[in-house]
C-alpha positions in Angstrom: -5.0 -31.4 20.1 -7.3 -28.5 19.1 -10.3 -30.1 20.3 -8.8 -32.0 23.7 -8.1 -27.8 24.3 -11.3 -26.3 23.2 -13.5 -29.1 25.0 -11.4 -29.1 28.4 -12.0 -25.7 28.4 -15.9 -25.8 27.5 -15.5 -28.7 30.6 -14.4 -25.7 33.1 -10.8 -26.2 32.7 -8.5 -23.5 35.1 -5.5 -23.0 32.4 -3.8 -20.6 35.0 -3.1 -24.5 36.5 -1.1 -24.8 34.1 1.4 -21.8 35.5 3.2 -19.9 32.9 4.9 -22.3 29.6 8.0 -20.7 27.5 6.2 -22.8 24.7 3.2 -24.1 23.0 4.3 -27.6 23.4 5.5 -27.6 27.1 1.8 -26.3 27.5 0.5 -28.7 25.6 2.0 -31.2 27.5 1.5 -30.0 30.6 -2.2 -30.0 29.9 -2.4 -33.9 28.2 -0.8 -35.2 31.3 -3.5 -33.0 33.9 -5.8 -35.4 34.8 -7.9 -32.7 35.7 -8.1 -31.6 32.0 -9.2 -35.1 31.1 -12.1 -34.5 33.9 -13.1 -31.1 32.2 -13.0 -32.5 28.9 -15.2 -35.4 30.2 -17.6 -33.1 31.0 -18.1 -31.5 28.2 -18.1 -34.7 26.3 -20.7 -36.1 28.6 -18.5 -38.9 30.1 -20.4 -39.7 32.7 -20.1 -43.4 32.8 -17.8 -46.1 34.5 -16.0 -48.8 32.3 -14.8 -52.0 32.8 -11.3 -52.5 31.4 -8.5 -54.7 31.4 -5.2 -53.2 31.7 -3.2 -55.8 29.8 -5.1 -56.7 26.8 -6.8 -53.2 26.4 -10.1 -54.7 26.3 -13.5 -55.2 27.6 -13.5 -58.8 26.1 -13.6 -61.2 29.2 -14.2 -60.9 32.9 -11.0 -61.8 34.3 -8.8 -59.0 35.9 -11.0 -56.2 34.9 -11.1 -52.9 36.3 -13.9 -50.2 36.8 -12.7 -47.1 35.3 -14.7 -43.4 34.9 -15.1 -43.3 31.4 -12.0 -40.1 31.3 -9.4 -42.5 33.1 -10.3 -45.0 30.1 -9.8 -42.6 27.4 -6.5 -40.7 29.1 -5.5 -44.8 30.0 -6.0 -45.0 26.0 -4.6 -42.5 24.6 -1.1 -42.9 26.8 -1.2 -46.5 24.9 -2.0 -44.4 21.6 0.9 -42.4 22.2 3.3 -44.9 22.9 2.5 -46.9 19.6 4.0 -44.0 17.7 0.1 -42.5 16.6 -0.7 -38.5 16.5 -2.5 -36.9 19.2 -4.9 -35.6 16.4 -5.7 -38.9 15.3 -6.5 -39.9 19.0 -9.1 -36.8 19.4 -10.3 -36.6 16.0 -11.7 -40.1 16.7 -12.8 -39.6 20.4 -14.3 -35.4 20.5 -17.9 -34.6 19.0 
């Protein structure tokens, strides 16, 4: 989580968007669900490609019912599907951030 924070910030990410959390975790959430956040952090990380992906299979495999996707909808696409597989957040980033 650590460095989703430290790159969306180096990205240009506003935290006052973010308005005023009573915790460390509602503001952690807050920000993992921003898709703005993801934008920042893609700049940073230099995510300045499209992607084709399919939605169902989670894959770039075949050519049927692909979808074009800037490279930070992929990765926030993915880690939602990280997420809901019962996987840490750290995990997720450790893999993903420089």
């Amino acid at each position: 989580m650590e460095k989703f924070y430290k790159s969306a910030k180096a990205g240009g990410y506003d935290f006052d968007r973010l308005g005023n959390p009573k915790s460390v975790i509602e503001r952690d959430n807050a920000l993992l669900l921003d898709p703005e956040a993801w934008i920042c952090c893609g700049k940073a990380e230099e995510w300045d490609t499209t992607t084709a992906y399919c939605p169902c299979c989670r894959t770039d495999r075949h050519w049927q019912g692909l979808e074009l996707y800037k490279r930070w909808q992929y990765y926030m696409h993915r880690f939602i599907d990280h997420i809901a597989e019962g996987k840490s957040i750290d995990d997720f980033f450790n893999n993903l951030i420089k």
